[in-house]
C-alpha positions as CSV (number, residue, x, y, z in Angstrom):
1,X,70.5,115.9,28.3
2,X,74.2,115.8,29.0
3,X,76.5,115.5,26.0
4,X,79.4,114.8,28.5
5,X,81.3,111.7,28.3
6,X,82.4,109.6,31.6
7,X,84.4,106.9,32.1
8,X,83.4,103.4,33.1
9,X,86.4,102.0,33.3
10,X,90.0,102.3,33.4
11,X,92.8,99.5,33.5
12,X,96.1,98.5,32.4
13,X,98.5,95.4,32.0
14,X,101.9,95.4,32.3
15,X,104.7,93.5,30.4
16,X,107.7,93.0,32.6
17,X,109.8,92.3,29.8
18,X,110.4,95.7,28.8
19,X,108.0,97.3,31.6
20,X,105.3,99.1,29.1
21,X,101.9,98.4,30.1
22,X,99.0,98.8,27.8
23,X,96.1,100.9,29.0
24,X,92.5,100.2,28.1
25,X,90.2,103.7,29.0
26,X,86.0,102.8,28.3
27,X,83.8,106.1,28.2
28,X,80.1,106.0,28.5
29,X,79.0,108.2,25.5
30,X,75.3,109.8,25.5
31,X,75.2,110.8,21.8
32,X,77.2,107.9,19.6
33,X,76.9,107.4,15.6
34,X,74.6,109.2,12.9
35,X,71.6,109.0,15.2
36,X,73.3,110.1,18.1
37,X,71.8,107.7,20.7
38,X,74.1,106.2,23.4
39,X,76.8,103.9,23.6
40,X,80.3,103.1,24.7
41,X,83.9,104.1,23.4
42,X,86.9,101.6,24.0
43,X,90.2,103.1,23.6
44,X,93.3,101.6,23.9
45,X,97.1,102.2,21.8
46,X,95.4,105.2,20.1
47,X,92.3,103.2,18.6
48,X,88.6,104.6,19.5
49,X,86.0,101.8,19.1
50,X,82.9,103.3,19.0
51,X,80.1,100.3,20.4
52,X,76.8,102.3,18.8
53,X,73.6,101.4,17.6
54,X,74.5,101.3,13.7
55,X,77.8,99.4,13.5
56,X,76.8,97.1,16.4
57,X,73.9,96.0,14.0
58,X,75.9,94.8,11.5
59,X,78.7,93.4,13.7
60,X,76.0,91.2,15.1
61,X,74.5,90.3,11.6
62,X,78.1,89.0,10.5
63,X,78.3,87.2,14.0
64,X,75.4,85.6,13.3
65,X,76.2,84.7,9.6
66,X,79.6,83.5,10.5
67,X,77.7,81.3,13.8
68,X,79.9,82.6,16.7
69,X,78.6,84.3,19.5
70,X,81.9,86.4,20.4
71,X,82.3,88.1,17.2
72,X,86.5,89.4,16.9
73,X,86.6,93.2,15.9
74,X,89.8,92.5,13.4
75,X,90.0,95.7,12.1
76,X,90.0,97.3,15.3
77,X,91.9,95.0,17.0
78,X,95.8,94.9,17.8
79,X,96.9,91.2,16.4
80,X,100.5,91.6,15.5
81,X,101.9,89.0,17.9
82,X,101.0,85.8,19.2
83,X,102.0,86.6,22.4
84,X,100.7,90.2,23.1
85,X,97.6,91.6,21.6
86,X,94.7,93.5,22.2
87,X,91.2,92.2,21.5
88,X,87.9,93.8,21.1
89,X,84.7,91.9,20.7
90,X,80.7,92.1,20.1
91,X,79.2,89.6,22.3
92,X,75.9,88.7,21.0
93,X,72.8,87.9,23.3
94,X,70.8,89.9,25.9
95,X,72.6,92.4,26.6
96,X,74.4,92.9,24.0
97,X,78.5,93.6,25.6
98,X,81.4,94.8,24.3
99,X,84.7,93.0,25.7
100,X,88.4,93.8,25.6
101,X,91.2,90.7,25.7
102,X,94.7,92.7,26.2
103,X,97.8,90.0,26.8
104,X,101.4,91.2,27.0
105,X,104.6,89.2,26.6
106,X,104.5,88.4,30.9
107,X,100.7,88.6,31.2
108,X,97.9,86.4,31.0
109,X,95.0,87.3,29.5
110,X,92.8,89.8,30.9
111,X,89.2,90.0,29.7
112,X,86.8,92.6,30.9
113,X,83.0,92.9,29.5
114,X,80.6,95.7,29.2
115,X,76.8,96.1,28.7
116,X,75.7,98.1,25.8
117,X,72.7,100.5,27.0
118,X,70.8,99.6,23.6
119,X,70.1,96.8,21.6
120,X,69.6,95.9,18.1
C-alpha cells in the first residue's frame, strides 16, 4: 500500500483589486487520523484540513444536532471579511463530501465539492 499523497485538485481565485489570488491545493491521503485509513486534505492560506474518518464523525454528529446538512468548519475556516473568505464544509449524505467556498473582493463565489472515500 502506498503511503504517497496525490493531488485531486488544484485551483485558485483571483482578486483584481490588489491582484492576490487565493489557492486552494486537495490531496488524496491513503493513511489519515489515528487509525490511519484514507481521506482527503484541503489546504489553502497555510491551513491543512484533514477530512478523516474520526473528526468527520463528529462533524457530522454536530451537523445533525444543529439540523443543517452543509455543516461550516469555523475553526478552520477563513471568515474575516464579508466580502472575501474561505469556506470549508462537511456535507452530510451519501457520500459524504468535503466542499471549499473561496470569494475575493472581485470574485464571485466559487464552490468546488469532493467525495470522501469512507463513511461514517
Amino acid at each position: 500500500m502506498t503511503t504517497e499523497k496525490t493531488i485531486l485538485d488544484e485551483w485558485s481565485v483571483k482578486d483584481l483589486e490588489d491582484g492576490s489570488s487565493l489557492t486552494v491545493t486537495v490531496l488524496s491521503c491513503p493513511e489519515l487520523g489515528n487509525q490511519s485509513l484514507p481521506g482527503i486534505q484541503v489546504l489553502c492560506m497555510g491551513t491543512i484540513v484533514n477530512f478523516e474518518p474520526g473528526i468527520v464523525e463528529r462533524w457530522a454528529y454536530q451537523a445533525t444536532k444543529a439540523g443543517v446538512e452543509e455543516y461550516l468548519i469555523e475553526d478552520k475556516s477563513w471568515l474575516v471579511h464579508e466580502d472575501q473568505f474561505v469556506k470549508n464544509y462537511l456535507l452530510v449524505g451519501s457520500p459524504l463530501k468535503a466542499k471549499v467556498s473561496v470569494k475575493t473582493r472581485s470574485s464571485k463565489v466559487i464552490s468546488r465539492e469532493y467525495d470522501l472515500p469512507f463513511d461514517v
